[in-house]
C-alpha positions as CSV (number, residue, x, y, z in Angstrom):
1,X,22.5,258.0,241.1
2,X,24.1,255.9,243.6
3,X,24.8,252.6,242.9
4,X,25.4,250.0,245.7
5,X,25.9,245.9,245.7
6,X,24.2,244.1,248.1
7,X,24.1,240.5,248.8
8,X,20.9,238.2,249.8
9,X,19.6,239.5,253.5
10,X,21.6,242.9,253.5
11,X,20.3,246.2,254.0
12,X,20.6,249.7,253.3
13,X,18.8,252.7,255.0
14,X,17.1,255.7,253.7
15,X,17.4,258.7,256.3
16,X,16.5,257.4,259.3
17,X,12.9,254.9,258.9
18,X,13.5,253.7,255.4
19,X,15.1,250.3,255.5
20,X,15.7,248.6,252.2
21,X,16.3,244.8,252.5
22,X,17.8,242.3,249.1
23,X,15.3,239.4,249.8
24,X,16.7,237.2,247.5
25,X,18.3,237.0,244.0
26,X,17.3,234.7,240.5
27,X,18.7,235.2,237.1
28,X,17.1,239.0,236.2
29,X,14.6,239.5,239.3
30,X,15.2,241.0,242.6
31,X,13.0,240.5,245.6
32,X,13.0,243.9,247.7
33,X,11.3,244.7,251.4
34,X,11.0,247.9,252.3
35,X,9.8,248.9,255.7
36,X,8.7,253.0,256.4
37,X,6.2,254.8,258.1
38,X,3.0,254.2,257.3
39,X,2.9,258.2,256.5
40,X,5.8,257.3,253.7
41,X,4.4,256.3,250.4
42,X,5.9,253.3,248.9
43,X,5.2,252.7,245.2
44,X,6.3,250.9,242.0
45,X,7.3,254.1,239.6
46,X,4.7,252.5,237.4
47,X,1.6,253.0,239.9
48,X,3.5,256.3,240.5
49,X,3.2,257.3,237.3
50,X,-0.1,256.3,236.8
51,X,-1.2,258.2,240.1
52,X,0.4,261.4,239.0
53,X,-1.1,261.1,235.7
54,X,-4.3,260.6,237.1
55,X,-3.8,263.8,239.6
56,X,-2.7,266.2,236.2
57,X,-6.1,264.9,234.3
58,X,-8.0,265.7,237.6
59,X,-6.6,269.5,238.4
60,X,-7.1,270.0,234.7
61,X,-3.8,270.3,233.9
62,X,-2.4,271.5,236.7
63,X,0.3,269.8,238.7
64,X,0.1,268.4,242.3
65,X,3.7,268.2,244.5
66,X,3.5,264.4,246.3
67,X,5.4,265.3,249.7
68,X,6.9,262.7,251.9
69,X,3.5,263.1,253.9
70,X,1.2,261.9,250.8
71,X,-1.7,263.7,249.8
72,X,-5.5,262.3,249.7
73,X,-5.4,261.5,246.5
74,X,-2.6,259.2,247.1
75,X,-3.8,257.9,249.8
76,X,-7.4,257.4,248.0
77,X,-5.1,255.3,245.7
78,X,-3.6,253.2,247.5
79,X,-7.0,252.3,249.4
80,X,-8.4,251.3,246.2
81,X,-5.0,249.2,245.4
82,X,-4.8,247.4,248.7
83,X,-8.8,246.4,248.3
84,X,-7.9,244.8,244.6
């Protein structure tokens, strides 16, 4: 794991298109903005989780590779989380 400090406004970059910017800074929270390609999924690891979960149950056991490209299925959920 790298581990970086980073002060209120600064940045780092993922490759090339994957900006990661410290909005600002209270007692425990961090505010994060993260701007990609639209074709780069962006999740909580919580909704991750749940997605990945929820591809196992539906190949019936089976496991599904996410790529960098996002398949339909996460892309079918994360419709249905942007129209909550």
């Amino acid at each position: 794991m790298l581990v970086l400090t980073r002060k209120t406004n600064q940045s780092i970059m993922i490759g090339d298109d994957v900006e990661v910017c410290v909005l600002a800074v209270s007692r425990d929270k961090i505010r994060l903005g993260i701007t990609a390609p639209r074709e780069v999924p962006v999740f909580r690891k919580e909704v991750y989780a749940s997605i990945k979960e929820e591809q196992v149950s539906a190949d019936g056991g089976a496991t599904k590779q996410v790529d960098g490209g996002a398949t339909k299925q996460v892309e079918k959920a994360l419709d249905e989380l942007s129209n909550d």
